[in-house]
C-alpha positions in Angstrom: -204.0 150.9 82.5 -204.3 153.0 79.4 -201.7 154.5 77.2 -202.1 158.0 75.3 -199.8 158.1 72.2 -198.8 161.4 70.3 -201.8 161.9 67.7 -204.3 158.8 68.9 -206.9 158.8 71.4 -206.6 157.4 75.1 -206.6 152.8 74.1 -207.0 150.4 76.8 -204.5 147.7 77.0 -206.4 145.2 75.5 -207.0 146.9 72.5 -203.5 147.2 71.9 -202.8 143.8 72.2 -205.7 143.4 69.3 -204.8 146.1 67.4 -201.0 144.7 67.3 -202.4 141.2 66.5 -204.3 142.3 63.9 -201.7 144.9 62.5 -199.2 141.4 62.4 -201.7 139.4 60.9 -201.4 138.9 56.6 -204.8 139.3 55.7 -206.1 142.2 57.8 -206.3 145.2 56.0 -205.5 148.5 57.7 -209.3 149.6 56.6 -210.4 147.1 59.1 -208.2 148.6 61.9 -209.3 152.1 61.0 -213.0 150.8 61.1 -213.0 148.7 64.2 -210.9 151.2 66.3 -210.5 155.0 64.3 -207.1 154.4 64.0 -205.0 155.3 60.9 -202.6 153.7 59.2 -199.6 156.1 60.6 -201.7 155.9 64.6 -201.1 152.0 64.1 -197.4 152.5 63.0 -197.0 154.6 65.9 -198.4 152.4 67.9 -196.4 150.0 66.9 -193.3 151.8 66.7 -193.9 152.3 71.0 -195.1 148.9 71.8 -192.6 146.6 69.8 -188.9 146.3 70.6 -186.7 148.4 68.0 -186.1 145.0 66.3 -189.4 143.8 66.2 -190.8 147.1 65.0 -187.9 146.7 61.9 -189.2 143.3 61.0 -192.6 143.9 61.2 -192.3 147.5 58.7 -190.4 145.8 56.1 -193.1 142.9 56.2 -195.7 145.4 55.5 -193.9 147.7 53.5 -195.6 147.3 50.0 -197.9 144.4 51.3 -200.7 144.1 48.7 -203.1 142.4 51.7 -202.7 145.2 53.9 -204.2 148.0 51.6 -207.9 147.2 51.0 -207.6 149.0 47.2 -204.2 146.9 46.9 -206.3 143.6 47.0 -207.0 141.2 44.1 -209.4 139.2 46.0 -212.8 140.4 47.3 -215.2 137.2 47.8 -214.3 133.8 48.6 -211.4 135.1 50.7 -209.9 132.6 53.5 -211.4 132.7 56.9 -210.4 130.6 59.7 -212.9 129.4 61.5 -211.6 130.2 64.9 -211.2 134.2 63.9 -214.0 136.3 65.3 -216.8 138.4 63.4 -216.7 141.6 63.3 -220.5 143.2 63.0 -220.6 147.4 63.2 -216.9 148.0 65.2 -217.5 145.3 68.3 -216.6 141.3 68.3 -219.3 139.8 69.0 -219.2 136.5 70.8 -219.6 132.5 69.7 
């Protein structure tokens, strides 16, 4: 199952669930979204805005309201930056495997 939103292209399931993952995560810029799936920063918040319940949605905005991590430009910190060693690479927009 797909689902088409307003001003994004058609997004299979599982990269919903990814994008949303990486949309929560601290680190992950929207840059990297945009670059891995063509997705701008209002396309995420739509998408997230349709996926998440009202609530969630709420709580997720104001945590990323103003986020310095979540704006590539915003960032202080370019090399040496944590990496867990369980998150997958990312090599020319696919995931490529262990």
């Amino acid at each position: 199952m797909t689902i088409i939103l307003k001003t994004t292209p058609v997004i299979s399931l599982v990269d919903i669930d990814r994008i949303i993952e990486m949309a929560w995560e601290d680190r992950t810029p929207f840059e990297a979204i945009t670059f891995q799936f063509k997705l701008s920063e209002q396309q995420v918040i739509e998408l997230m805005r349709s996926e998440l319940k009202p609530s969630s949605f709420k709580m997720w905005r104001t945590r990323v309201q103003g986020r310095a991590t979540k704006h590539q430009k915003l960032r202080v910190f370019e090399a040496g930056r944590f990496k867990c060693s369980r998150q997958k690479q990312i090599t020319h927009n696919s995931i490529s495997k262990r």
